[in-house]
N, C-alpha and C positions, 0 to 999 in steps of 0.2 A: 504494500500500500504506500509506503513510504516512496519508493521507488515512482510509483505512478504519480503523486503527488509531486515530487524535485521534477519527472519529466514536462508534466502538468505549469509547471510554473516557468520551466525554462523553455516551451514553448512558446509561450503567452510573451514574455520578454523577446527571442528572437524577434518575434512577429512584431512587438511593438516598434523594435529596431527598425526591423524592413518598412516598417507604414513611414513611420519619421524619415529615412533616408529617402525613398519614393517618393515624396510630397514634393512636386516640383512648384510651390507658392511658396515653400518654409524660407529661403530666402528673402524672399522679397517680405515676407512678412514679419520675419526678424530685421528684416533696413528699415522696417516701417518705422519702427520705434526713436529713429535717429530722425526722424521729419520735423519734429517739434520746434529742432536749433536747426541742424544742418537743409530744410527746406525739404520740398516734394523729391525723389528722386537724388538728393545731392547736391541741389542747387539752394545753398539759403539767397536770401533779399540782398539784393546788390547793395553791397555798404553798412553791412548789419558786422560786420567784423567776426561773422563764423566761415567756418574753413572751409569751404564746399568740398564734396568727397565725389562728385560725378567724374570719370573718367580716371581717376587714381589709379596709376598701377598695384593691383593687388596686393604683391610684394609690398610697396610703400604700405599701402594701407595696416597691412597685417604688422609690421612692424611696429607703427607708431598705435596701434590699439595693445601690443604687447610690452609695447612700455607705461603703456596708462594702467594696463592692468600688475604689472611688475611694480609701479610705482618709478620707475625710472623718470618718466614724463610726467612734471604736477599739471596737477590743471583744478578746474574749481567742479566739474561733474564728473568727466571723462574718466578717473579714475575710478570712481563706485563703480559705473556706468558700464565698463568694460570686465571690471571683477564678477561682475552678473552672468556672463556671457561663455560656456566654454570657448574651448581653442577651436571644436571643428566647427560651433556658430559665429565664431570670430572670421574662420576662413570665409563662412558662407556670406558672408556681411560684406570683407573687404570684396569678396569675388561679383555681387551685385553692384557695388558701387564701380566697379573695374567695368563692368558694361556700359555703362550709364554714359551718354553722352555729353559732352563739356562744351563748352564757349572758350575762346583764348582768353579772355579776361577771368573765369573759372577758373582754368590749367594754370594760370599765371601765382594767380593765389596762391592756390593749394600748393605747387612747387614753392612755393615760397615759404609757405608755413611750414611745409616739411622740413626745411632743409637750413 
């Protein structure tokens, strides 16, 4: 019974796995929650002094979300903010904002705040 019971549960787990990987909105719905400052899609209000993330290369991104979450990079939210989030919704974060198309006045920024 035992036996049926661990199998019984480590079913139920695989399977939640495969739903959650599968979900092809779970991106975008985990970038959602960065709209508030960083704007629809990446793009905040031109001259609001947030860092737009639309077209970011991933790499970059994934980096400086692991220093907000490291503590490496202060900042005044970004740091809770990124502690909330694993490493592989952090990929999937930086990897939707890596889509996202940019403006040269966007790209401009954003290199610049990175770097």
């Amino acid at each position: 019974m035992k036996r049926l019971s661990a199998l019984a549960t480590l079913t139920l787990l695989t399977g939640s796995l495969f739903a959650q990987a599968a979900d092809p909105e779970r991106a975008r719905n985990l970038a959602a929650t960065c709209a508030n400052c960083h704007g629809t899609d990446g793009r905040p209000v031109s001259g609001s002094g947030i860092d737009p993330l639309a077209g970011i290369d991933q790499r970059l991104s994934l980096q400086q979300l692991a220093h907000f979450k490291s503590g490496r990079r202060p900042g005044t939210i970004m740091p809770q903010i990124a502690k909330g989030y694993t490493d592989e919704e952090l990929e999937l974060i930086a990897a939707h904002f890596a889509a996202q198309k940019h403006g040269a006045e966007t790209w401009q920024t954003a290199t610049d705040a990175l770097f």
